[in-house]
N, C-alpha and C positions, 0 to 999 in steps of 0.2 A: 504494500500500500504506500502510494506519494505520502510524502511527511505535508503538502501543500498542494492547494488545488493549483494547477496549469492557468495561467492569467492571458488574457486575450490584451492586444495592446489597450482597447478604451480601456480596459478593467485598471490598468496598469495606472492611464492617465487619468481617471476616477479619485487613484488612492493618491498622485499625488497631489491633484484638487484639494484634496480634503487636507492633506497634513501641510499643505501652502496656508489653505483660509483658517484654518484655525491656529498655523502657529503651533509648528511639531517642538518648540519647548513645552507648548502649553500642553500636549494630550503626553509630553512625559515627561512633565513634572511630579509621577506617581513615582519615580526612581527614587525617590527619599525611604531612606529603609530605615520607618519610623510606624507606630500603630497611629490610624488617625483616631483620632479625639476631637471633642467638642470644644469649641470658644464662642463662648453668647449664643447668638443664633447662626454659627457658622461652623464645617469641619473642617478640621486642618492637618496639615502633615505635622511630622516634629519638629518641623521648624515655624508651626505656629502660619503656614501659608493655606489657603483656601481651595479647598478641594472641592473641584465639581464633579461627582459621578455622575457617567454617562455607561449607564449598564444596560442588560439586556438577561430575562429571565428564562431560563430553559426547563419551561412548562412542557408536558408532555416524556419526559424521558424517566422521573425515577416515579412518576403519579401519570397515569392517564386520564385526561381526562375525553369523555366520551365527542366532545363535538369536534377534537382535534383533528378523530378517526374519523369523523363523518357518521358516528352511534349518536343516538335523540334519544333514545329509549332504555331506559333502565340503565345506563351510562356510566356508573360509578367504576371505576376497576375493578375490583371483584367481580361485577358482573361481566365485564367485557372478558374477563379470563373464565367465567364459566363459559362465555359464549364459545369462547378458541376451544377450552375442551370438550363440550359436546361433539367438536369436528374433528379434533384431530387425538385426543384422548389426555390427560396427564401429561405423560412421559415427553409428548411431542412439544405441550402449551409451556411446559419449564424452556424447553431449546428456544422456543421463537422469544422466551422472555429474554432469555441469554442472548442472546444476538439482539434485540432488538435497546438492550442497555448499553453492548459496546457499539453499537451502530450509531444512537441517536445522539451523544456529546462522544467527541475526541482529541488530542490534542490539534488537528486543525482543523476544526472547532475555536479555541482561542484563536488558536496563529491567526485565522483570520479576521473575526472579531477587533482584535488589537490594529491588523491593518486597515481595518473600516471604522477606527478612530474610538472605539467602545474602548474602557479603561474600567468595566467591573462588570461582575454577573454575578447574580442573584441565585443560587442555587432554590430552587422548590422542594426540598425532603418527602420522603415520603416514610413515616416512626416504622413502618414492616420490614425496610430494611437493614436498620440499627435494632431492632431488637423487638420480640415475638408481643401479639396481641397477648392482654391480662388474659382475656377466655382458653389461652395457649402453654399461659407459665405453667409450669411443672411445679413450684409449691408457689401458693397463692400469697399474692406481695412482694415475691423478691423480681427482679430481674434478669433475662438472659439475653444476653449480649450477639450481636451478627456479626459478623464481618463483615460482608459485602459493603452496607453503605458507607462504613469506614474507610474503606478498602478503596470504592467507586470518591468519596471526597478525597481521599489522599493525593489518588491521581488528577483532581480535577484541580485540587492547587498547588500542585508540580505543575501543570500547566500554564497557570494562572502567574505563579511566582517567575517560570521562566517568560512570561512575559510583560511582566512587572503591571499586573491586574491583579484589582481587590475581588477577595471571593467574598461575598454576602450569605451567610447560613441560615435560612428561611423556611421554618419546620410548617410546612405546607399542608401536610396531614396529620393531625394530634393523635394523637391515642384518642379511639373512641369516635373522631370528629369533632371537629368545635363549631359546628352551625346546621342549619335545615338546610343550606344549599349544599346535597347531600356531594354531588359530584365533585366540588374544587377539594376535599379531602378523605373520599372514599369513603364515605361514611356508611354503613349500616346501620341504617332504620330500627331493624330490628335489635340489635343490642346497645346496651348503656352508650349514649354519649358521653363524650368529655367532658358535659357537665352536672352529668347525672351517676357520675362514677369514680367516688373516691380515688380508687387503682387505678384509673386515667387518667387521675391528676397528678400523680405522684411518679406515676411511669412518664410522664412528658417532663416535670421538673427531675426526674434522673437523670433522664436522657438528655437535657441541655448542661446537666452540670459534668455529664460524661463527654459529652465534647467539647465544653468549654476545657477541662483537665486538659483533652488532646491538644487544642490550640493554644492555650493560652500563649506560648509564644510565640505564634507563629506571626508576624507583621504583615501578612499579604493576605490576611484574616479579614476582610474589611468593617463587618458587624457579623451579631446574633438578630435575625430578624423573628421575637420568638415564637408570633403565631399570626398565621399567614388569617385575614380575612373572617375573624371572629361574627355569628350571626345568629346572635340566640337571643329570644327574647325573653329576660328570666322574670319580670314583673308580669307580663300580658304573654303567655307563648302563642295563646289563642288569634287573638288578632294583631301582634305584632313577631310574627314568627324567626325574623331575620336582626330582629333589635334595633331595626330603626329609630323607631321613637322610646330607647329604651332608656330611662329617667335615672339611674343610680350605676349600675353597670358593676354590682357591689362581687360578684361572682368571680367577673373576668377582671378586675383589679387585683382581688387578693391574689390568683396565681399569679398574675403576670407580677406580682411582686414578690410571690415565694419563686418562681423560677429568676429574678433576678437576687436574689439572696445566693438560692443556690450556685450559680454563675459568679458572683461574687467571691464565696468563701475560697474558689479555685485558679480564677481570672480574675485581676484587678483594671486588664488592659484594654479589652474590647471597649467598644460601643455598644451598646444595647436598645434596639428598634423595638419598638411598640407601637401597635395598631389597634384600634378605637372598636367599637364593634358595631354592625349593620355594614358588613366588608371594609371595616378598616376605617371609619368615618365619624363614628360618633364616640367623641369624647368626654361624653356626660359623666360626670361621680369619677372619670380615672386620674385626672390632674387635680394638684400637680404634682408635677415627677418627684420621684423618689430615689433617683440618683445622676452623679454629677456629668455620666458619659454617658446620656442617654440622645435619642432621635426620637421627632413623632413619624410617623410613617401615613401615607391618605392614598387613596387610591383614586383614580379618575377617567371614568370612559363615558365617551357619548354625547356630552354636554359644550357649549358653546366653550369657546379661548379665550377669552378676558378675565380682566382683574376679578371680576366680582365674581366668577367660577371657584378661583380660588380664596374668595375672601377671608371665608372661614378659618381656614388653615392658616390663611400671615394674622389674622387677628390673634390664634391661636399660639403662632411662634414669638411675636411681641410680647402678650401678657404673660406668656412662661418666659421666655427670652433662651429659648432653645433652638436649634435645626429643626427643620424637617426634609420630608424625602417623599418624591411618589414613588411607590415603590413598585407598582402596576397600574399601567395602561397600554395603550394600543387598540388592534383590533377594530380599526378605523381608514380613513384615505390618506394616501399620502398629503394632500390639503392638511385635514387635522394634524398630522404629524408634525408639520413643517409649523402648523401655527399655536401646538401647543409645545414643543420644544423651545419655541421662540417667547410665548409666555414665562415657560418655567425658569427660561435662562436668565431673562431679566430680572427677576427675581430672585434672584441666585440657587433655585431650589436644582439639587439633582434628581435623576430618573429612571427609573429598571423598564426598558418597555415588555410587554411581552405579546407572543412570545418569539424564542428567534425561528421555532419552526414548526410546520404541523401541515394536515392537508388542507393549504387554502393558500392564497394569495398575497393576504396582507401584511407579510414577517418579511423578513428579510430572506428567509432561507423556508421553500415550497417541500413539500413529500408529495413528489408524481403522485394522482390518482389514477388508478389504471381501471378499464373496465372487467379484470378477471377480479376485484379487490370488490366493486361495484357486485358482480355476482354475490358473493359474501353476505354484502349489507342486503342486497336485495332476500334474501333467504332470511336472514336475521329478522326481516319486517314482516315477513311473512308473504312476500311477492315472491319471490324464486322457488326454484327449486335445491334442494340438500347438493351442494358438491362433494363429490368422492373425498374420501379421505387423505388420500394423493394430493390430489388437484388442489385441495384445500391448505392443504401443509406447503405445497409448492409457494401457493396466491401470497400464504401469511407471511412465510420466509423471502422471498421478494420483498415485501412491505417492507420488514425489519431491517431487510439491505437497503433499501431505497432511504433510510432515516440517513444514510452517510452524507455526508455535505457534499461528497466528491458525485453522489448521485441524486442529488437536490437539485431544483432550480436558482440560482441566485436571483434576487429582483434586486438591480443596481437601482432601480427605482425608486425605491424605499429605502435603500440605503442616503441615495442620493438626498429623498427628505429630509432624514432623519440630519443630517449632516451638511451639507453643502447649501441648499435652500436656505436655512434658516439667517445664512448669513449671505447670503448674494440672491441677488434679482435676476443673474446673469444665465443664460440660455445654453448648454451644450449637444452635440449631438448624443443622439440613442447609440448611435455604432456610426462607423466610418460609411460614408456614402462618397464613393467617388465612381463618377456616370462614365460609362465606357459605349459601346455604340447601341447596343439595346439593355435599359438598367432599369433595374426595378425598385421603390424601395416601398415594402409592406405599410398599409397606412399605419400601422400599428408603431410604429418607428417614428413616430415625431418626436422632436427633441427633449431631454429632461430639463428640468424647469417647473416655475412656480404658475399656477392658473393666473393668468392676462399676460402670460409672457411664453412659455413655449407650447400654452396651448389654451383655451378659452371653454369652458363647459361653464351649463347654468346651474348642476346640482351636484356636489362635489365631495361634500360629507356626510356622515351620520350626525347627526345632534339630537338625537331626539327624546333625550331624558330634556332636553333644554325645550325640543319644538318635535311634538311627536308626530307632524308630514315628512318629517326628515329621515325619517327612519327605513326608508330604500332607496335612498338614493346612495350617489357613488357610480363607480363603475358595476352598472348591472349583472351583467354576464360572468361576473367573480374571476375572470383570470389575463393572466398574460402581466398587466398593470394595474396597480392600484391608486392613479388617478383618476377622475372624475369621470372622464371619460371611457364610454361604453362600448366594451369588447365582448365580443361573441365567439368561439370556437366552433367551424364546421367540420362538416362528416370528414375532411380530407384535410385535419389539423390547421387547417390555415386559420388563420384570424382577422378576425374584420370588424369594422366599426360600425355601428347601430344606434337607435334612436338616435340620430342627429335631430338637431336643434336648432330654432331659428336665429343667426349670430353666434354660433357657435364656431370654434377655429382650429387649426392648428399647426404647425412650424417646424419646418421638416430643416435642418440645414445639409448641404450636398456641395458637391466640388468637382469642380471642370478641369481638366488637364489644358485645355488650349480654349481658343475660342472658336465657339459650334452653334451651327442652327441645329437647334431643337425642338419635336414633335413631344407635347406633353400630353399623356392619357389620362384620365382616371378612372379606373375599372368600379363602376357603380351600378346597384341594384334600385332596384323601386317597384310600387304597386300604381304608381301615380306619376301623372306628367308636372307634378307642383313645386318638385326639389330645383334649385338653381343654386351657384354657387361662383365664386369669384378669386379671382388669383393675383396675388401681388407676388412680385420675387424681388429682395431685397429694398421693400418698400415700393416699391415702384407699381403701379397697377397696371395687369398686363390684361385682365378680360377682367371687368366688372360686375357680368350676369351670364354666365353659360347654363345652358338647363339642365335637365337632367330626365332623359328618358324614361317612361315606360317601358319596364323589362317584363313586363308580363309574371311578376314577382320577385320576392326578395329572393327567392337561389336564383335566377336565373343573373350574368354578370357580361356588361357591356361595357366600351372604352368608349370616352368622351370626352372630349379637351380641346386644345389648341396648336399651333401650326406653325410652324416659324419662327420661333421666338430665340433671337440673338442673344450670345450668353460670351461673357469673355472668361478667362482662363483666373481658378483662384477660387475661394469659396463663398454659398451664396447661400439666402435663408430665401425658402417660398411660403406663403402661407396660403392655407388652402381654407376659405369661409364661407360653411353654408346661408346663404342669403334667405333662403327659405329649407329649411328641414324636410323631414320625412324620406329619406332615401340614405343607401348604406356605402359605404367608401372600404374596397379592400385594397388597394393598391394604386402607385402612382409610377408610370412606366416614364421615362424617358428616350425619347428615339433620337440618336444624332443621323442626319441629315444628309446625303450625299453632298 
């Protein structure tokens, strides 16, 4: 196996984009080989300098959770491993778990990470593999200890340390579960939660004060995050199941201050995160802190970019005069991305997005869906039919190999957000486009860039905890890119652009080797003769309203364009704007000219 994925030249010139704008002292100023600690409302290295995390959490690897797989239904791990062995049996469902652990983080895994400018990651735990359910111990009350997840963190900050990134230890799954949202920690319904069971309270504060022992010196430690997403409602469980409106919070305080005791008596050095509960938000009855290295921790998806999003939370770091930290979100468009990285920075807060991978579009790093995987779920819901035992073991060990980065998709797209946007307006290309005498370049290929500059759409995010019509928009079609703009995948893999919009645009930039008459196509669909659309190349207006055929439907695809048009040698931006919508754009040919 490569120690590193193979880099295509944009990829190349991507990373050095990013370590130019941000100022490659600045993303490794983390080389101070010191524990960070708190100052006021700020964290800092040992030299007392200010540390902005810019992390990224790798949900999905030691905790599955079900919609990562594309599972809706009964979802929590447990169940998704009963599902694998009713197919494939035991013996089989252990190997796809073994592989699919060392498959989905590796060392490059970090390596790249670090060259796409992240400087920490958020580990998600899951307590099954540091040591055995209470319903499991062999004498009741003591604990039995694992290797594996020791074993799985050891190497995950060997990796981390050789590339001088803070690892975040984020107990994801408590013993028991700590909330009704049964899926983010595996939880069974059916036995004692975490807050209904002494020996789950006491096996989660063992468990942090047995790995705090292990780190305590270790400086590339970055925090104890100790309990991911608390959601219990212990006044009202009835009608407030999740603890939203939960008034005292008298339950989740007193652990979260007996596991920092414990933590304590062994580690003096760490940081120690704490999160609110209703996922991480409501800090009612838990402030104020009760110790001098602590972070509050908030979480944030959905909801609009502005100040008053986060009000709560700087009101909250003032009157304590502590840090805080989001320690998840994501799961949005690159739009949002670009515009809540941009809020939090101003603010000085740092970030864990998540997550870096899973089956879907909007991480940085994609797990192929395949249609033999689709068989699977289809069977699962009760649409297919049973696949062999074979076939099925084949389908799942695939999956597990597909979790490799090396066989991921990368979306430099969302890297691109996450990172270069937030600090330039400035437009680059998707990939190299240099027109040679018949050239094509997929519409899907317009430039990377911020919406009103490398491309123009009208509905671009989710918001819709904030405005709930919001809540489909985005790029509809879920794949290729995760801006605003709507992609579609047909039967013969290609990709093409849909629902166009009226004023809607987008900026392809391309490069002439000399200077050429050029025949410009664009391969368009339609149910209607109503679509018209207009071309400028490097501002310049070259056709103001060309129309746009009746193709006797959206599969059916015709070339439409212009004719002549003089181009000199060097590179040029076209931009291509529907004047009136309703018709689809899969490509843009170039003919050079005798």
């Amino acid at each position: 196996m490569k120690s590193f994925p193979l880099l295509t030249f944009y990829q190349v010139f991507f990373i050095l984009v990013i370590m130019f704008l941000y100022n490659i002292s600045l993303i490794n100023t983390l080389k101070a080989q010191g524990f960070l600690k708190t100052e006021g409302q700020k964290i800092v290295d040992e030299h007392g300098k200010n540390v902005l995390l810019r992390g990224i959490g790798f949900g999905g690897w030691m905790l599955q959770e079900g919609y990562m797989l594309r599972i809706y239904n009964e979802a929590q791990q447990h169940n998704i491993k009963e599902k694998i062995e009713g197919l494939i049996g035991p013996d089989k469902t252990t190997e796809f778990y073994d592989i699919w652990l060392k498959s989905h983080v590796s060392k490059v895994d970090i390596d790249s990470l670090k060259a796409w400018g992240f400087n920490s990651v958020r580990l998600p735990m899951h307590y099954n593999l540091y040591t055995l359910p209470v319903e499991q111990e062999p004498i009741k009350g003591e604990q039995t200890w694992l290797p594996r997840g020791f074993e799985m963190t050891d190497s995950l900050l060997s990796w981390c340390t050789s590339n001088q990134m803070y690892l975040i230890l984020d107990l994801h799954a408590a013993p028991g579960g700590q909330g009704n949202d049964l899926n983010i920690s595996d939880r069974n319904p059916e036995l004692p939660s975490l807050w209904e069971s002494e020996e789950n309270r006491q096996k989660t504060i063992e468990l942090w004060k047995k790995l705090a022992a292990r780190y305590k010196n270790e400086k590339w430690i970055g925090a104890y995050d100790i309990i991911n997403e608390p959601n219990w409602g212990f006044a009202d469980p009835k009608n407030d199941r999740n603890g939203l409106n939960e008034p005292e919070n008298g339950p989740l305080k007193k652990l979260l201050v007996d596991i920092t005791d414990a933590i304590r008596s062994v580690d003096k050095n760490h940081i120690i995160i704490i999160e609110g509960n209703g996922w991480g938000n409501n800090y009612r009855g838990i402030l104020p802190v009760w110790d001098d290295n602590m972070v509050l921790s908030f979480h944030k998806y959905w909801n609009y970019n502005d100040k008053q999003s986060i009000s709560n939370i700087l009101k909250i770091r003032g009157d304590e005069d502590v840090p805080v930290w989001l320690g998840e979100t994501g799961e949005n468009s690159n739009v949002w991305f670009t515009q809540a990285i941009e809020l939090l920075e101003a603010h000085n807060i740092g970030w864990a997005w998540w997550p870096l991978k899973k089956i879907g579009f909007n991480n940085p790093l994609e797990i192929k869906f395949t249609k033999e995987y689709e068989s699977i779920l289809n069977y699962w819901k009760g649409e297919g039919a049973k696949p062999s035992e074979s076939d099925a073991y084949k389908i799942l060990m695939d999956l597990a190999e597909s979790a490799r980065l090396e066989n991921c998709i990368i979306h430099y797209d969302v890297l691109d957000a996450m990172f270069r946007q937030v600090y330039s307006l400035e437009t680059i290309p998707f990939k190299s486009h240099k027109v040679s005498k018949s050239f094509k370049i997929p519409a899907v290929e317009y430039d990377l860039g911020r919406n009103g500059f490398a491309y123009y759409d009208l509905d671009t995010a989710n918001y819709y905890i904030s405005v709930e019509s919001t809540r489909n928009v985005g790029n509809r079609g879920n794949v290729f890119r995760n801006d605003g703009v709507d992609i579609e995948q047909a039967d013969d893999d290609e990709f093409y652009i849909n629902h166009i919009e009226d004023g809607e645009w987008l900026l392809y930039t391309f490069e002439m080797d000399k200077k050429e008459s050029i025949d410009l196509l664009l391969e368009v669909s339609s149910e209607n003769a109503q679509g018209r659309f207009s071309i400028q190349i490097d501002g310049k207006p070259i056709q103001p309203n060309v129309a746009v055929p009746d193709t006797k439907g959206f599969d059916n695809w015709l070339e439409v364009g212009l004719k002549n048009i003089e181009l000199e040698s060097g590179m040029h931006k076209l931009r291509v704007k529907a004047e009136k919508g309703g018709y689809q754009l899969k490509s843009i040919r170039f003919q050079i000219n005798p």
